[in-house]
Backbone and ligand atoms as CSV (ligand in chain L), in Angstrom:
chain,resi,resn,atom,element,x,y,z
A,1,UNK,N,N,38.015,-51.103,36.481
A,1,UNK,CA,C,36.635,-50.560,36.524
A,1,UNK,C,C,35.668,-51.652,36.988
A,2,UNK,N,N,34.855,-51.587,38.040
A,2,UNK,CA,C,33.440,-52.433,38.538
A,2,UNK,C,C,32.422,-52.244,37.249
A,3,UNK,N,N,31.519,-53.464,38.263
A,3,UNK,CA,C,30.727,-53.342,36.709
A,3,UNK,C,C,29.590,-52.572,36.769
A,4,UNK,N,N,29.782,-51.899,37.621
A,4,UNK,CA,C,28.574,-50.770,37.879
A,4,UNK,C,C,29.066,-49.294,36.862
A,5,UNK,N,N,30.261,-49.361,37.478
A,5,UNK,CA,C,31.054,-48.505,36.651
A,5,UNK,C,C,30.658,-48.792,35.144
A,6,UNK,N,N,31.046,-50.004,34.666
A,6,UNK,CA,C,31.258,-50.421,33.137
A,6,UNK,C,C,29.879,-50.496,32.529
A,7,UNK,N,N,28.691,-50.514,33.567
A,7,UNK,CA,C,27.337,-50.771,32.955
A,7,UNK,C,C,26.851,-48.981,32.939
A,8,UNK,N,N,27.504,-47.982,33.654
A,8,UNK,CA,C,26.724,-46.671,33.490
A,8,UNK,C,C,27.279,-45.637,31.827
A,9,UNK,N,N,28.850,-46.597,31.806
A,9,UNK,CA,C,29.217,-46.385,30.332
A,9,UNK,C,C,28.951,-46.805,29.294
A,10,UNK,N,N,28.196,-48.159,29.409
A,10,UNK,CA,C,27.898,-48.681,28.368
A,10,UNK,C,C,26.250,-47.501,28.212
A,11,UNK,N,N,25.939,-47.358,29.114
A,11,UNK,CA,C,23.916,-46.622,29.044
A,11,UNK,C,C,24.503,-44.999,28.162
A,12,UNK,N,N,25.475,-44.619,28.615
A,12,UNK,CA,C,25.496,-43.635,28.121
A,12,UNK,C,C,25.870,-43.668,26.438
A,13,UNK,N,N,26.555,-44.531,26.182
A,13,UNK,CA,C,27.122,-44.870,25.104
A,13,UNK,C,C,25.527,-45.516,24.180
A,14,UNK,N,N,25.008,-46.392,24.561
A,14,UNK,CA,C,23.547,-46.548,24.011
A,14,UNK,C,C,22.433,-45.440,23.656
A,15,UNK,N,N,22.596,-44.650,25.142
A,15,UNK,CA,C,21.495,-43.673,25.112
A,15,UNK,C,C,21.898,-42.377,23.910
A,16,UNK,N,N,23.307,-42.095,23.813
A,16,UNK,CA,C,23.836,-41.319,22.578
A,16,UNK,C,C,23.123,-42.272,21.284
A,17,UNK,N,N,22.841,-43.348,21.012
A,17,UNK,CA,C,22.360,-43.742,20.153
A,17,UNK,C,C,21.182,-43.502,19.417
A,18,UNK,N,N,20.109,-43.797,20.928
A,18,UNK,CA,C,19.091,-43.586,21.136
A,18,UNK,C,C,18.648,-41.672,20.840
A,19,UNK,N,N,19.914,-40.965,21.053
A,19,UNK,CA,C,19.798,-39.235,20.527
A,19,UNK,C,C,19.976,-38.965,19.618
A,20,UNK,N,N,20.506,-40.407,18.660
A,20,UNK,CA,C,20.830,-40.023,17.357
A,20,UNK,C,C,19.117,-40.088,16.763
A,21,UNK,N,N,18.603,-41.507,17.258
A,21,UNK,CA,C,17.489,-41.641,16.355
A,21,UNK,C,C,16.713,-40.573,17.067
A,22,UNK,N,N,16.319,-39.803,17.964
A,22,UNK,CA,C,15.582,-38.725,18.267
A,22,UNK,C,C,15.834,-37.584,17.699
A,23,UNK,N,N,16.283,-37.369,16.868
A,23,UNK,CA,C,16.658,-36.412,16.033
A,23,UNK,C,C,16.975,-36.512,14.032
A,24,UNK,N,N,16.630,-37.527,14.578
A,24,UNK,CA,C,15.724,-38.283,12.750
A,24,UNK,C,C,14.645,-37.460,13.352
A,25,UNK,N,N,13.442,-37.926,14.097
A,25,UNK,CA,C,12.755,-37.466,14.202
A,25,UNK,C,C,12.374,-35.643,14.557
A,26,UNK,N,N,13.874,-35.358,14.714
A,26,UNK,CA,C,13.264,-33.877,14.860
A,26,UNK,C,C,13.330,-33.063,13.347
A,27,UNK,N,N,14.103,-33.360,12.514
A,27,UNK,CA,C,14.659,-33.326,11.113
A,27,UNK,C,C,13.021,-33.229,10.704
A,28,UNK,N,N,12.544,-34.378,10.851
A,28,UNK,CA,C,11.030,-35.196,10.309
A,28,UNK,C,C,9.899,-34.318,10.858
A,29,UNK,N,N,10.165,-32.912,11.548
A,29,UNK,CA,C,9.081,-32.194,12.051
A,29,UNK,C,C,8.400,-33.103,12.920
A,30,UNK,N,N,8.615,-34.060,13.844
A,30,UNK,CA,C,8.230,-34.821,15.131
A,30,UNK,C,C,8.596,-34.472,16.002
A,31,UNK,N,N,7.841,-34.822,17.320
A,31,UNK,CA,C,8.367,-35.466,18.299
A,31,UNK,C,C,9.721,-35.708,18.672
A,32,UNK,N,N,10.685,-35.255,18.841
A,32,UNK,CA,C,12.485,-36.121,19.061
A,32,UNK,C,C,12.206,-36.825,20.271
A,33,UNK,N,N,11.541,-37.905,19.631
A,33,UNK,CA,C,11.808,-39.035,20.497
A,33,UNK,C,C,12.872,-40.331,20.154
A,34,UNK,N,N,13.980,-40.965,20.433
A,34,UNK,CA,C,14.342,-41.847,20.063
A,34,UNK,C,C,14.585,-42.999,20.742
A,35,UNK,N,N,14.900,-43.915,20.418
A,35,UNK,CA,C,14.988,-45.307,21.075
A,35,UNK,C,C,15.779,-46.772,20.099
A,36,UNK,N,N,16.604,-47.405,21.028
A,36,UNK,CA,C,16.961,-48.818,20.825
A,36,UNK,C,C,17.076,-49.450,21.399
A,37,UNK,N,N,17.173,-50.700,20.785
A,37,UNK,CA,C,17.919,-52.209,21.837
A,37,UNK,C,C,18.589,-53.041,21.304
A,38,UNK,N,N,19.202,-53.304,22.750
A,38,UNK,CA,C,20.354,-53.701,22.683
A,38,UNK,C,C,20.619,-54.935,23.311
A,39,UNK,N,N,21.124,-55.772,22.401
A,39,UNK,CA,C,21.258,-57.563,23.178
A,39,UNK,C,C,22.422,-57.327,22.762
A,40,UNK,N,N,23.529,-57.837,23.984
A,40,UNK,CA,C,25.102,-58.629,24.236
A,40,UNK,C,C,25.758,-57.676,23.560
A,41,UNK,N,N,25.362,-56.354,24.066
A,41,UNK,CA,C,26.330,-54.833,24.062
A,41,UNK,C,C,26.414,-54.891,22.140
A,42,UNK,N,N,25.342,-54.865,21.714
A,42,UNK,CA,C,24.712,-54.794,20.303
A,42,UNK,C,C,23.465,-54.163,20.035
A,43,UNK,N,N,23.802,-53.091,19.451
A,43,UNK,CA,C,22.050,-52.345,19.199
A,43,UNK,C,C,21.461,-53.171,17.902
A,44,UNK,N,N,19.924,-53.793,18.114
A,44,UNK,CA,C,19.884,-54.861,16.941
A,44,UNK,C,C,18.654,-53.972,16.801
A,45,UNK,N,N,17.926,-52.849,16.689
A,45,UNK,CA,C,16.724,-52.732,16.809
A,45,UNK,C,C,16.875,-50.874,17.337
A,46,UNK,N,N,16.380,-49.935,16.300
A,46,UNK,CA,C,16.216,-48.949,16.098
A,46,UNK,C,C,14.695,-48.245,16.150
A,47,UNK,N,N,14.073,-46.874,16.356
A,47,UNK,CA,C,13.188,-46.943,15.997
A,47,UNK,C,C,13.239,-44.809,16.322
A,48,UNK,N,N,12.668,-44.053,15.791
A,48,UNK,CA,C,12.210,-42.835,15.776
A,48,UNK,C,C,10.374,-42.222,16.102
A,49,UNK,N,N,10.070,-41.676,16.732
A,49,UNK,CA,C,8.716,-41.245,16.833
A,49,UNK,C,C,8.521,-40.500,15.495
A,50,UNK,N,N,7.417,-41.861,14.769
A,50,UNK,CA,C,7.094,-41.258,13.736
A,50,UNK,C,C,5.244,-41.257,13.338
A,51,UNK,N,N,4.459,-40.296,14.457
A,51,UNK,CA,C,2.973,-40.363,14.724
A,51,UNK,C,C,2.420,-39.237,13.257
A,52,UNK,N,N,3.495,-38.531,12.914
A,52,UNK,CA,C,3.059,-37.737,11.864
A,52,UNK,C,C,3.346,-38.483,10.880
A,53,UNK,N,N,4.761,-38.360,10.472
A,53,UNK,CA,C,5.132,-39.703,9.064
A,53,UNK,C,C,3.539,-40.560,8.646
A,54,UNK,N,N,3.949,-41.083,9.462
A,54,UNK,CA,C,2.907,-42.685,9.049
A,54,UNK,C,C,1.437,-42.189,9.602
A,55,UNK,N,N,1.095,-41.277,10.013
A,55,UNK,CA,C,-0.538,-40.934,10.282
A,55,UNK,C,C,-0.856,-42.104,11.915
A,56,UNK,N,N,-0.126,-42.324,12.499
A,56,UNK,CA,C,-0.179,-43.154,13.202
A,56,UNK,C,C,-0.096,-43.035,15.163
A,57,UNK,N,N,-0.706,-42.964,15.505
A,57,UNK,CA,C,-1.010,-42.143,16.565
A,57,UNK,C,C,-0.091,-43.538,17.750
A,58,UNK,N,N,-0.381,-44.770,17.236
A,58,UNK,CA,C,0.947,-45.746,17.912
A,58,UNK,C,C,1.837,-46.114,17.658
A,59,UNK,N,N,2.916,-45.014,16.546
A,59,UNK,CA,C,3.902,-44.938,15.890
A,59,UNK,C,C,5.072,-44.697,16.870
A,60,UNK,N,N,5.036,-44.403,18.126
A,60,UNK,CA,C,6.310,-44.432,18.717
A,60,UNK,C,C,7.412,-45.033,18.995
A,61,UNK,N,N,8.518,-43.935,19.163
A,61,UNK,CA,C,9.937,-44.776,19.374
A,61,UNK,C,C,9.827,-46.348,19.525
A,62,UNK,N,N,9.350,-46.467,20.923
A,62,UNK,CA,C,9.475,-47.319,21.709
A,62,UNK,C,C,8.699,-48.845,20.806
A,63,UNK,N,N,7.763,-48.424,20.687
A,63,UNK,CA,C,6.992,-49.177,19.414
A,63,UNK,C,C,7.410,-49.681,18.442
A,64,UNK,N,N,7.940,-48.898,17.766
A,64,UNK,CA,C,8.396,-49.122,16.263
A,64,UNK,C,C,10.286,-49.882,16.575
A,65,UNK,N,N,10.651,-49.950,17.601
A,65,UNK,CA,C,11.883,-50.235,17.964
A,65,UNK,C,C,11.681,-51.611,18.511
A,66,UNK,N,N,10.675,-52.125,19.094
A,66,UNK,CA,C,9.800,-53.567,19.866
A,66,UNK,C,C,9.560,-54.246,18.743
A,67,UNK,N,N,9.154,-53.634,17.875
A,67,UNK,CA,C,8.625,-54.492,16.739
A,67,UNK,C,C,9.705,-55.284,15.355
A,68,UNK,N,N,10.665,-54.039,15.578
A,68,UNK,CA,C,11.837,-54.106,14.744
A,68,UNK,C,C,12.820,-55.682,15.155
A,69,UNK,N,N,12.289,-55.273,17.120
A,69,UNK,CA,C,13.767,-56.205,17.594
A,69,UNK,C,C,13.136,-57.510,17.657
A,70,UNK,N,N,12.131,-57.924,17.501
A,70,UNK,CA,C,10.837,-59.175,17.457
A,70,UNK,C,C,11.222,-59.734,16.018
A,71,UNK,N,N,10.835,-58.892,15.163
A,71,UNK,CA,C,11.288,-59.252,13.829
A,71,UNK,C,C,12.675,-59.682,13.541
A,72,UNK,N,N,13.482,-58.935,14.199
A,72,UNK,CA,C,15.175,-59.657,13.991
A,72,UNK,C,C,15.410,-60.533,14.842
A,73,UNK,N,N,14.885,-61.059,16.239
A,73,UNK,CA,C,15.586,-62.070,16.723
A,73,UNK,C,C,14.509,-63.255,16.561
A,74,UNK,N,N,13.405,-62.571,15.492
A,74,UNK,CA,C,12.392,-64.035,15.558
A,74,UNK,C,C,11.327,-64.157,16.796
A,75,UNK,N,N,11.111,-63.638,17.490
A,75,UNK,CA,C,10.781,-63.950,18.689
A,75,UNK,C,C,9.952,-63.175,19.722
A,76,UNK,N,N,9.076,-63.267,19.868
A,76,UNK,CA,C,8.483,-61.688,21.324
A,76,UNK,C,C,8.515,-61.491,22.034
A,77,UNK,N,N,9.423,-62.686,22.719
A,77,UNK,CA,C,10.168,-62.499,23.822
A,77,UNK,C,C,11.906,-62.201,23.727
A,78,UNK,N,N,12.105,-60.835,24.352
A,78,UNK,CA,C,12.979,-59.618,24.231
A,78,UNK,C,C,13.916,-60.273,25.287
A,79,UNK,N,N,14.248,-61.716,25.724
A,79,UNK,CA,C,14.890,-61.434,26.653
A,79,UNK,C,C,16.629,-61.351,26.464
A,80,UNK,N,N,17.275,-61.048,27.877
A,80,UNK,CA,C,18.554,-60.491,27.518
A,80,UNK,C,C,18.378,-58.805,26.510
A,81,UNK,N,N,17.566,-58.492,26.758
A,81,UNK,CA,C,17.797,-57.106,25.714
A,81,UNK,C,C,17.034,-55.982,26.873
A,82,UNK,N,N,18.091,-54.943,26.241
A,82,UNK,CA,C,17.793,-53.528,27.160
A,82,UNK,C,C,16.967,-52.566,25.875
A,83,UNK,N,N,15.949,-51.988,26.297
A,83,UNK,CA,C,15.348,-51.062,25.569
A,83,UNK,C,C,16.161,-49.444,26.162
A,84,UNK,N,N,16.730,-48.495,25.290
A,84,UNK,CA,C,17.057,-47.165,25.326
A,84,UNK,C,C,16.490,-46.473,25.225
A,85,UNK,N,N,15.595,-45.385,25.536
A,85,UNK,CA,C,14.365,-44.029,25.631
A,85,UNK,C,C,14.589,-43.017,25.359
A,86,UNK,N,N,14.677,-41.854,25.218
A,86,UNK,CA,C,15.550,-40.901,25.220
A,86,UNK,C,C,14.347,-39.678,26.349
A,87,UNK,N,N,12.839,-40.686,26.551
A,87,UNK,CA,C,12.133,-39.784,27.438
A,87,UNK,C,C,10.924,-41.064,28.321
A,88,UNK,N,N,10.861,-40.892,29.024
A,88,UNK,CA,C,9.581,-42.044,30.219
A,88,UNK,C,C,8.819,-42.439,29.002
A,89,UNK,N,N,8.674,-43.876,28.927
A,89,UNK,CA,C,7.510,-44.543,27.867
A,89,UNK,C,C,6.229,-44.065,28.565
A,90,UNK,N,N,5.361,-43.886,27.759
A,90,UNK,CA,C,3.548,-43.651,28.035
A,90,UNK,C,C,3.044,-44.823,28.019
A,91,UNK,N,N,1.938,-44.928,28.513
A,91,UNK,CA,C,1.422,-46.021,29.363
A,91,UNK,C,C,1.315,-47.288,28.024
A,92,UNK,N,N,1.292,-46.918,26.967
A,92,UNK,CA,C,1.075,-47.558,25.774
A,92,UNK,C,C,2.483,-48.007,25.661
A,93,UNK,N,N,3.057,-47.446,25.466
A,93,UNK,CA,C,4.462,-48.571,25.490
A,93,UNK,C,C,5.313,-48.947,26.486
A,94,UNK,N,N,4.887,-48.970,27.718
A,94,UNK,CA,C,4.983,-49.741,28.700
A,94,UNK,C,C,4.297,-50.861,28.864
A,95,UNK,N,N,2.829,-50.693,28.241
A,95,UNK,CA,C,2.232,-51.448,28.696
A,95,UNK,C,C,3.035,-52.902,27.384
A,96,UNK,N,N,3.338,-52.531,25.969
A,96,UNK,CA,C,3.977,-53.457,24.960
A,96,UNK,C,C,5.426,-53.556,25.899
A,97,UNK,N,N,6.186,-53.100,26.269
A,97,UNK,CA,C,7.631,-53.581,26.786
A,97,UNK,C,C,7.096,-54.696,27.840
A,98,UNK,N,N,6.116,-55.044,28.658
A,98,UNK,CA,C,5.997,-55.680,29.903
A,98,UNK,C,C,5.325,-56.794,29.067
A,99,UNK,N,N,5.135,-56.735,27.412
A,99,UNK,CA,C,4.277,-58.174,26.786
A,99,UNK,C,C,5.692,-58.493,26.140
A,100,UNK,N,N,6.448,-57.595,25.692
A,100,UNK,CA,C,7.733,-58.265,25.064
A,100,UNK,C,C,8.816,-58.491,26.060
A,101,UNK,N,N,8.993,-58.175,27.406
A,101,UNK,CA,C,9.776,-59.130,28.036
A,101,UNK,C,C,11.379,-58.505,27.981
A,102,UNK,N,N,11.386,-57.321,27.987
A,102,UNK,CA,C,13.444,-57.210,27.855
A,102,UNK,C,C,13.304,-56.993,29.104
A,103,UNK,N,N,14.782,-57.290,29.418
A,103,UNK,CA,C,15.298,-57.576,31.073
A,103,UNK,C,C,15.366,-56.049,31.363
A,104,UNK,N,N,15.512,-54.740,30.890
A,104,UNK,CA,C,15.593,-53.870,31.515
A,104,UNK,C,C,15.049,-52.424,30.764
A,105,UNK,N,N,14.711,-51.191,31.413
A,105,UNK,CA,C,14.727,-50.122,29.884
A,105,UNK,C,C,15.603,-49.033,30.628
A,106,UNK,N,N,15.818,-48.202,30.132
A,106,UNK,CA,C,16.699,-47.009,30.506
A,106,UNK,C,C,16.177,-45.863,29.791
A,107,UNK,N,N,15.657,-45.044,30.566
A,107,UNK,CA,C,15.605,-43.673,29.465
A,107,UNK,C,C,16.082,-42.231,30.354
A,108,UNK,N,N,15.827,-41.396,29.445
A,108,UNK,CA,C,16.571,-40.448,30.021
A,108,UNK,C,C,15.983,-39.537,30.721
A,109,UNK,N,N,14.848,-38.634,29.775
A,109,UNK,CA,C,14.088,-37.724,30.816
A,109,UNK,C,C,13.127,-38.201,31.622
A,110,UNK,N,N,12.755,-38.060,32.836
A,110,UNK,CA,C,11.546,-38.635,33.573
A,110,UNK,C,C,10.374,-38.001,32.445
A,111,UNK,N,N,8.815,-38.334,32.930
A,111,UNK,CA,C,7.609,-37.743,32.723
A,111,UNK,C,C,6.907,-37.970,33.691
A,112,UNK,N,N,6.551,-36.923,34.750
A,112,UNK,CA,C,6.183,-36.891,35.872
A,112,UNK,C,C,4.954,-36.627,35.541
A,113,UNK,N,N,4.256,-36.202,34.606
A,113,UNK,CA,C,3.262,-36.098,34.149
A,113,UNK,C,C,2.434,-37.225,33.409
A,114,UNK,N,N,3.207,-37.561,32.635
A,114,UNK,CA,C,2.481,-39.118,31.774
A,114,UNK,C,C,3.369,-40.140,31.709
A,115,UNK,N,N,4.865,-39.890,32.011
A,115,UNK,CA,C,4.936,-41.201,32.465
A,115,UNK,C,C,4.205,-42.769,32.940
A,116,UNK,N,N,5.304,-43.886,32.450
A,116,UNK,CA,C,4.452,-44.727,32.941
A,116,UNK,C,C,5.552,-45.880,33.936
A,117,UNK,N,N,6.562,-45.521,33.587
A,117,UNK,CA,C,8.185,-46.286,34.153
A,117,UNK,C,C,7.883,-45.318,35.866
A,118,UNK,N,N,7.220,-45.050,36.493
A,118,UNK,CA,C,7.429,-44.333,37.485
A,118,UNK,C,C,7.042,-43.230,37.791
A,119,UNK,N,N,7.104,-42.335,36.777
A,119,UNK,CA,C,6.887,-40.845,36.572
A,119,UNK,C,C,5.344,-40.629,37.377
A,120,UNK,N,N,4.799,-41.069,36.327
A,120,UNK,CA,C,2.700,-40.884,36.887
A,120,UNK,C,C,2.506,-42.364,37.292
A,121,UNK,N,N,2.519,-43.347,36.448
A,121,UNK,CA,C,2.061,-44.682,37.195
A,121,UNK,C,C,3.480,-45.229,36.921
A,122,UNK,N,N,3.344,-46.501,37.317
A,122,UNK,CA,C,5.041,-47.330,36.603
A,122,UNK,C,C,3.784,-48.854,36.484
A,123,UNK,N,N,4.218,-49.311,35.523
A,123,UNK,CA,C,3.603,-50.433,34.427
A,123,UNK,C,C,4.730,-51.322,34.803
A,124,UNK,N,N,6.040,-50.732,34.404
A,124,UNK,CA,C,7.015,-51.909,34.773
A,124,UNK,C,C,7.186,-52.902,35.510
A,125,UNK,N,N,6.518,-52.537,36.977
A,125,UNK,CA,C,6.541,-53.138,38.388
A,125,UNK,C,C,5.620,-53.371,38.197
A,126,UNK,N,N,4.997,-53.857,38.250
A,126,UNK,CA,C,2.984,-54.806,38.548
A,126,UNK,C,C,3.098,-56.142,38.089
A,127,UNK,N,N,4.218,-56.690,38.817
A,127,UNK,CA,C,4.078,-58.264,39.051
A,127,UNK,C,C,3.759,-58.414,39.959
A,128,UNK,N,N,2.913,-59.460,40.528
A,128,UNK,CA,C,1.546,-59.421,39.728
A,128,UNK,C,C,0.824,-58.313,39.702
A,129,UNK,N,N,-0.684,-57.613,38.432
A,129,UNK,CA,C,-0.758,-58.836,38.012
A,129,UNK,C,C,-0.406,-58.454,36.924
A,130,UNK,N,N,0.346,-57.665,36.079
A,130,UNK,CA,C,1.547,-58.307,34.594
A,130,UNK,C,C,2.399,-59.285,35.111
A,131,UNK,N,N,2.597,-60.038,33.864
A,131,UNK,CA,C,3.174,-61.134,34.506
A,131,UNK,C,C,5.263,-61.051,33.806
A,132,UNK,N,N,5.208,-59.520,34.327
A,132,UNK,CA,C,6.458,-59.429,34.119
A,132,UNK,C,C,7.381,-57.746,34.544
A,133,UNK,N,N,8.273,-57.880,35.012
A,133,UNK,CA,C,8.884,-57.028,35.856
A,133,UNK,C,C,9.841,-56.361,35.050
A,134,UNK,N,N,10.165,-55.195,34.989
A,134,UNK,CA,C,11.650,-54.613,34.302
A,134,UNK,C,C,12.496,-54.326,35.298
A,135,UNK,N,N,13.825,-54.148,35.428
A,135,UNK,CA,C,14.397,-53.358,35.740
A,135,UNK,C,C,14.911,-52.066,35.301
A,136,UNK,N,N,14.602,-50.622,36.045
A,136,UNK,CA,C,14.391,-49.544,34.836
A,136,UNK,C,C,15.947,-48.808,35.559
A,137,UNK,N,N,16.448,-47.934,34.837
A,137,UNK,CA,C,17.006,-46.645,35.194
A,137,UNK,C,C,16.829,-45.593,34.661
A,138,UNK,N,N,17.293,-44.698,34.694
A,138,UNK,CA,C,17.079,-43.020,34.257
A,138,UNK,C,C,17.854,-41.694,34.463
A,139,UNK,N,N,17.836,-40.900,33.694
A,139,UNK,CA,C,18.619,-40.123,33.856
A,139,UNK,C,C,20.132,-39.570,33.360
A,140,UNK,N,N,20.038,-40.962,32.341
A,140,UNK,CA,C,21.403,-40.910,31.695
A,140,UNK,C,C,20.867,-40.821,30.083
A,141,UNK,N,N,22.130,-39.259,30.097
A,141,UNK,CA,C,21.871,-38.210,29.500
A,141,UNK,C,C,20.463,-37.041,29.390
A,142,UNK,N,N,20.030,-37.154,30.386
A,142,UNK,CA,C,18.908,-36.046,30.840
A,142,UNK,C,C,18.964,-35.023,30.255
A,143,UNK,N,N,20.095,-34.086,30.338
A,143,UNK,CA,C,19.878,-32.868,29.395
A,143,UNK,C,C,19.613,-32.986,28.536
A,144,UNK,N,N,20.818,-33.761,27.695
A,144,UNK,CA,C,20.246,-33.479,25.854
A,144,UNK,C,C,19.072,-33.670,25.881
A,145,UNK,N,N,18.364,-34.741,26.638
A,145,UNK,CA,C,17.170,-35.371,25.838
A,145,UNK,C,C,16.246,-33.938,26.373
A,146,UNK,N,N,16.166,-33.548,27.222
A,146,UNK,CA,C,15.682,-32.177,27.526
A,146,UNK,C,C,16.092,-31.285,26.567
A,147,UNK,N,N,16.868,-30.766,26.222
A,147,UNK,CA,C,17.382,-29.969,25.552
A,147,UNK,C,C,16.933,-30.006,24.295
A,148,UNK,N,N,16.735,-31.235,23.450
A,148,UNK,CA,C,15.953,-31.431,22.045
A,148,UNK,C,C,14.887,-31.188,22.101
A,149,UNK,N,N,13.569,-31.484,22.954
A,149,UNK,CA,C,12.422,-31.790,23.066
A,149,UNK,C,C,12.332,-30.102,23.270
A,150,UNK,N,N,12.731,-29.328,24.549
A,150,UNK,CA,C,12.346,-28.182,24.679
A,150,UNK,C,C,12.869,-27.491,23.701
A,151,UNK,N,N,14.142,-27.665,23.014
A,151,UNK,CA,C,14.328,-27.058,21.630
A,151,UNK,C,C,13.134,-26.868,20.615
A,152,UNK,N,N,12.310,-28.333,20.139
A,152,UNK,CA,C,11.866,-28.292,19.217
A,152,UNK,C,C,10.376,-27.770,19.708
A,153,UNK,N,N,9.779,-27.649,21.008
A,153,UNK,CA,C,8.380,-26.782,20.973
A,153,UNK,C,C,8.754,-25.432,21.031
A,154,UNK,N,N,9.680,-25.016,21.533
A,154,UNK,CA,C,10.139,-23.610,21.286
A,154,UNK,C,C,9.916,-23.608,19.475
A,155,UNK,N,N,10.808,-24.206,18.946
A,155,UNK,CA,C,10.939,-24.032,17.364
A,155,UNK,C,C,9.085,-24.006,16.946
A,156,UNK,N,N,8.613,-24.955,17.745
A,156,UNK,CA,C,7.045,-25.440,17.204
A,156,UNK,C,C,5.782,-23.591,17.422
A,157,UNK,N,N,6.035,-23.592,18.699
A,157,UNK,CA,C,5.649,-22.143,19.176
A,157,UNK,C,C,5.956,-21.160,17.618
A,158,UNK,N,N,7.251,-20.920,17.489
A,158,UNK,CA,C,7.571,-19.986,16.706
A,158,UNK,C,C,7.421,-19.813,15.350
A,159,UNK,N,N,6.998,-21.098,15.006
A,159,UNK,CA,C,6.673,-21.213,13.542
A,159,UNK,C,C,5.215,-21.192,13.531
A,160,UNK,N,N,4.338,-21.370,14.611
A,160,UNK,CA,C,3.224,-21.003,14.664
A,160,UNK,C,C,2.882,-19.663,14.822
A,161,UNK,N,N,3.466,-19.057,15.438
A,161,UNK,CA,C,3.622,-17.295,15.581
A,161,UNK,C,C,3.531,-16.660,14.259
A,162,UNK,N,N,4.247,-17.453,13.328
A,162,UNK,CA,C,4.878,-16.660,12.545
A,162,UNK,C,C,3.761,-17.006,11.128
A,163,UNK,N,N,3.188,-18.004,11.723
A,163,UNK,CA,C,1.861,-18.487,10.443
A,163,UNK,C,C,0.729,-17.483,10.911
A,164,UNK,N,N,0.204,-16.996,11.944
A,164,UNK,CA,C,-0.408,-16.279,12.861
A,164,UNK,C,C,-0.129,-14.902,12.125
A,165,UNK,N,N,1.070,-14.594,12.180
A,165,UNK,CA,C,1.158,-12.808,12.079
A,165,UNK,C,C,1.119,-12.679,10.422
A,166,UNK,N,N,1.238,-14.099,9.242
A,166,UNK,CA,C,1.099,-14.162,7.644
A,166,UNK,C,C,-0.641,-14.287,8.120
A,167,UNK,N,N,-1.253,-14.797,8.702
A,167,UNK,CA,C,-2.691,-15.053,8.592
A,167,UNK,C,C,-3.171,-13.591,8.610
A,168,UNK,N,N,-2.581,-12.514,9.425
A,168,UNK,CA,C,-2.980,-11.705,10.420
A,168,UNK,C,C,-3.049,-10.310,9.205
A,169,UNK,N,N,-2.060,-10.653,8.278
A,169,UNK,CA,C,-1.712,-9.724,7.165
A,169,UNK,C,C,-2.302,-9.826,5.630
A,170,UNK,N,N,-3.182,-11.092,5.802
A,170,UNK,CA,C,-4.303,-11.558,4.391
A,170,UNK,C,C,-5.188,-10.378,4.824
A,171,UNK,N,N,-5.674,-9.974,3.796
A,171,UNK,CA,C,-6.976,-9.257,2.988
A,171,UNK,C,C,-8.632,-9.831,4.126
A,172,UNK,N,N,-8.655,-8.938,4.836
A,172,UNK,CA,C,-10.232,-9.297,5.400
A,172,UNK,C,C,-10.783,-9.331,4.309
A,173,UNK,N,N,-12.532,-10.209,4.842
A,173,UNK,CA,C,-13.859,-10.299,4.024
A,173,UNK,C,C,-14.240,-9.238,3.497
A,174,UNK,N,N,-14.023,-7.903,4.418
A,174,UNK,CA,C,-14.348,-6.899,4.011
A,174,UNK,C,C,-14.076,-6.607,2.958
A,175,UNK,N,N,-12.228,-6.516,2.881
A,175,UNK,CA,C,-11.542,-5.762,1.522
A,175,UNK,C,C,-11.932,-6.507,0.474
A,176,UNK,N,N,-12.508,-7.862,-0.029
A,176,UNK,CA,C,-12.684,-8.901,-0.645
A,176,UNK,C,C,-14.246,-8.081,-1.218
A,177,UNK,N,N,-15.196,-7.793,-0.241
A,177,UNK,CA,C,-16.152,-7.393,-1.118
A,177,UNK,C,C,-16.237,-6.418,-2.170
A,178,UNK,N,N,-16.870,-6.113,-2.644
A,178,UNK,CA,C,-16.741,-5.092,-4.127
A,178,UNK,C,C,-17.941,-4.313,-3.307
L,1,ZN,ZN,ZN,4.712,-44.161,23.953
């Protein structure tokens, strides 16, 4: 096996990781977003989109997984380490991956919409003037990570429907007056 070969097995094998923790978060009524990294074919650094949990609107994967892997190797500079996505970082955690420095990220679904790896802008590439470059890929495991996300607003839709048609069946003001 080449090592192109051996590096698209190792992403897939990470990015299954990265679907595990996106689905903490779907459990958690979030976002299924997930994410890790990984130094010397070692995931040292985990993290789940957790903006509801913690009330925290910069609680994401990508975030909470940067901060984790800083704290374990000591250091804020990420280098030698691949960040895992399970969807395009937003401009907010692109803009933290290009201050912490990992040599590469990988995620799975594009965001052609808010993306920031490419999708709508790419953050990654703007050397100069960030004074630091990723190398990105994508696309590995695309469905699932599609497949969770559109799973869970479908689920989100329907449980709102269904609060809608209990709202819809309370007692008007009317019946309330005497
Ligand atoms: Zn983000």
């Amino acid at each position: 096996m080449d090592d192109t070969a051996m590096e698209l097995m190792d992403d897939e094998y990470f990015m299954h990781q990265a679907l595990r923790e996106a689905r903490k978060a779907y459990q958690a009524n979030e976002v299924p977003i997930g994410a890790v990294i990984v130094k010397e074919q070692r995931v040292i650094a985990r993290g789940w989109n957790q903006v509801e949990t913690l009330k925290d609107a910069t609680a994401h994967a990508e975030m909470l997984a940067l901060t984790a892997a800083q704290s374990i190797l000591g250091d804020w500079r990420l280098e030698g380490c691949t960040l895992y996505v399970t969807k395009e970082p937003c401009p907010m955690c692109a803009g933290a991956i290009v201050h912490c420095r990992p040599d590469r990220v990988v995620f799975a679904l594009p965001d052609p919409k808010a993306g920031a790896c490419g999708g709508w802008i790419n953050l990654l590439d703007s050397n100069p003037p960030l004074n630091h470059a990723c190398a990105t890929s994508y696309g590995v495991c695309e469905d699932e990570a599609r497949e969770l996300l559109v799973g869970f607003f479908r689920e989100a839709r329907k449980k709102r429907k269904e609060k809608l048609k209990i709202l819809k069946g309370l007692p008007t003001q009317d019946d309330l007056t005497p």
